[in-house]
C-alpha positions, 0 to 999 in steps of 0.5 A: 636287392631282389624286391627293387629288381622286381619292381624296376622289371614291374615298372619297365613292363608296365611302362612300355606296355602303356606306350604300345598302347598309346601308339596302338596301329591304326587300320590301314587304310584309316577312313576318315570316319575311323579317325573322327571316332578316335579323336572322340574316344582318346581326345583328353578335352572330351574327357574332361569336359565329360567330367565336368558334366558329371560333377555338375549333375550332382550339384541339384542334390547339394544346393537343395538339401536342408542345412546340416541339423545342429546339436547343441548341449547346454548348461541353463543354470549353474548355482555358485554353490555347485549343488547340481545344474539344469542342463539340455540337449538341443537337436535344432534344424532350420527349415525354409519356408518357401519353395527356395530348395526346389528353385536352387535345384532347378537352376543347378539342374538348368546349369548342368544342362549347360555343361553337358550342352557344352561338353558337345560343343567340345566334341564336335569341335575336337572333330573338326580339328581331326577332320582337318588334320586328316584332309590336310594329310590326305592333301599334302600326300596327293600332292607329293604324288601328284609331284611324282608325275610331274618329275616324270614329265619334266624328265620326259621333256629332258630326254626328248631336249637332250635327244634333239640336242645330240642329234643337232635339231635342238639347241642346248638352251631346250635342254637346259630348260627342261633341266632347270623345271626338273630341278624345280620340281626336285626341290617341290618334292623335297620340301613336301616330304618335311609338310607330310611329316608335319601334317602326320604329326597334327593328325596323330596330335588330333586323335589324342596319340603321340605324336611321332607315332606311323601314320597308315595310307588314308582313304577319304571319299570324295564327298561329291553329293549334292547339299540338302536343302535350305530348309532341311540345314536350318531344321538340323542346325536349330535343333542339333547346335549344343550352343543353342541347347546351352543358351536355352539351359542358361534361360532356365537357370537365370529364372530359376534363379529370379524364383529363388531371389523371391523366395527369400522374401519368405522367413526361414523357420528352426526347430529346436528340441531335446531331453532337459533336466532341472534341478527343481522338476527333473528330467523333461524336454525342451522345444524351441521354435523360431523364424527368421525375420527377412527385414532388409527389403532393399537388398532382397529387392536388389537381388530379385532385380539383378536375377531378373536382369540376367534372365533378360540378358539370357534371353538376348543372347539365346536370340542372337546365337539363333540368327548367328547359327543360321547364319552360318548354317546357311553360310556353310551350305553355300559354301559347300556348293560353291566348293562341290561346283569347283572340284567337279570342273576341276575334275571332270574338264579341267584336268582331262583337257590339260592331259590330251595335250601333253602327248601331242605337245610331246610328239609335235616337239620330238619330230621338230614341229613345236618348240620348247615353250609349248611343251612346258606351257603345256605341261604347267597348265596340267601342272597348275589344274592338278594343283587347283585340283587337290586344293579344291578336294581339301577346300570341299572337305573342309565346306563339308566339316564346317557344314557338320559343325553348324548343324551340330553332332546329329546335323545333315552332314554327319 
């Protein structure tokens, strides 16, 4: 009875010690920098696609090792009369005699090279998807916060119609009215409490964390720097994107591979030999050799023409990723400007603009002046500008990922 109580006290200890770990605090605030690189260490994709680049770096040694060497005893000769018998031990080992086993082992080096290209591909891939979940976070709590203020307007214009209603310069349909915007942003407020908690729920599941786990206050730099050149996005993209890498790898293999179908044309030699014994001469030893003899031309020639296809299938590809990743190089290098160009308008006019006219729309209603409507036309403007804000804040964060994920792991956006 003590040994189980022991081990269930073991495995309880042992279990809640793996889920604090799991759900180890974040750094308050987390950047977004510091989010990428958990996503890169606990990610299970990265992990196993790293695997797999290991398993497949081993392939080189196994394809072109020799075959396994053969021993053989035999008995040669067996008289009915059973007076004695010749008898051997063959040690036998077949040998290739054209350079096949160098070709295998650069075409599983070249596939090996594909995998590990692959494997960064993987990466960065799972770092765009944790970047989106934490702009997509950062947005929904900017705009929760930005609803805060609005609530506190709306309930400003509801003071100010009720006042004027009480005081007999106001009609009770101002009142209503700003009652009603009121409740509308109430609601607003209640439903971005739930999107918060999902948005949470996505980042915490793109670090590779539980997904309940707290989720800290973020801090992510407005990126509002200019994109590089042209010609500087194009250099990076060609030189950083793994697909590139892994096509240029699958070349390799795919002539690797040609060599090996013409290698076979060679015959494969075996050597066998061993200690004899003969009941006529006594012990000795035995040495066999052989070659095979590669008489089926029209197969070899079939696989010699289909390698030769495929490197040529190789060739096309790796051609038309090249155009496809500049294409979306510069395509994402646009956009980014296209985005930067929106928030800072947004930004540095839009919002300051829709801001000054609030206090005097407010004071204009308060002594009788304006009506009702220029108030909340002024207030739905700043509303609908602080709105476009924050969506073009997450629009130019995510032109700034999809630029790092065209130009690969080491691009200009990284």
């Amino acid at each position: 009875m003590n040994a189980h109580v022991l081990l269930a006290t073991l495995v309880a200890w042992t279990t809640s010690s793996a889920r604090a770990e799991e759900a180890a605090p974040l750094p308050s605030p987390l950047r977004l920098e510091q989010a990428v690189q958990l996503a890169r260490e606990h990610r299970a994709e990265i992990a196993a696609a790293r695997a797999r680049a290991r398993a497949s770096a081993q392939r080189p040694a196994i394809v072109s090792a020799l075959d396994d060497p053969e021993v053989s005893p035999s008995v040669d000769h067996l008289p009915f009369m059973l007076n004695g018998a010749d008898v051997s031990l063959g040690f036998e080992q077949r040998f290739p005699l054209s350079g096949i086993r160098g070709d295998r082992r650069r075409a599983a080096e070249a596939d090996a090279q594909r995998v590990r290209a692959e494997a960064d591909k993987i990466q960065i891939d799972v770092e765009l998807n944790a970047t989106s979940a934490f702009l997509m976070l950062q947005e929904r709590r900017e705009m929760a916060r930005v609803l805060e203020e609005q609530r506190a307007l709306a309930e400003q214009m509801t003071r100010a119609a009720t006042a004027r209603y009480a005081a007999g310069t106001g009609p009770q349909a101002d009142a209503l009215r700003a009652q009603i915007e009121a409740a509308r942003l109430d609601g607003q407020r209640r439903s971005i409490v739930a999107e918060v908690r999902a948005a949470e729920v996505m980042l915490n599941v793109g670090l590779g964390r539980p997904a309940g786990a707290p989720v800290p206050p973020l801090e992510a730099p407005a990126q509002t720097e200019a994109p590089p050149a042209p010609e500087e996005v194009l250099a990076a993209a060609l030189d950083g994107r793994p697909e590139l890498r892994a096509g240029a790898a699958e070349i390799d293999r795919a002539q690797a591979e040609v060599a090996a179908m013409q290698s076979m044309y060679a015959p494969m030699a075996m050597v066998r030999t061993g200690p004899a014994y003969t009941m006529t001469d006594g012990p000795g030893w035995m040495v066999m050799v052989g070659v095979s003899i590669p008489l089926w031309r029209d197969k070899l020639g079939a696989g010699v023409a289909e390698a030769q296809a495929m490197a040529e299938m190789a060739r096309s590809d790796l051609t038309a990723m090249r155009r496809m990743v500049e294409g979306e190089a510069l395509s994402a290098r646009e956009q980014v400007a296209a985005s930067r160009e929106r928030y800072l308008s947004l930004r540095d006019e839009v919002i300051p603009r829709a801001k000054q006219a609030i206090d005097p729309s407010l004071a204009g209603y308060a002594s009788g002046q304006l009506p009702l409507v220029s108030v909340i036309e002024a207030a739905q403007v700043l509303w609908m500008a602080q709105m476009e804000l924050i969506g073009a804040q997450l629009e130019l964060g995510m032109a700034w990922a999809r630029l790092g994920r065209a130009t690969g792991p080491k691009g200009v956006a990284r």
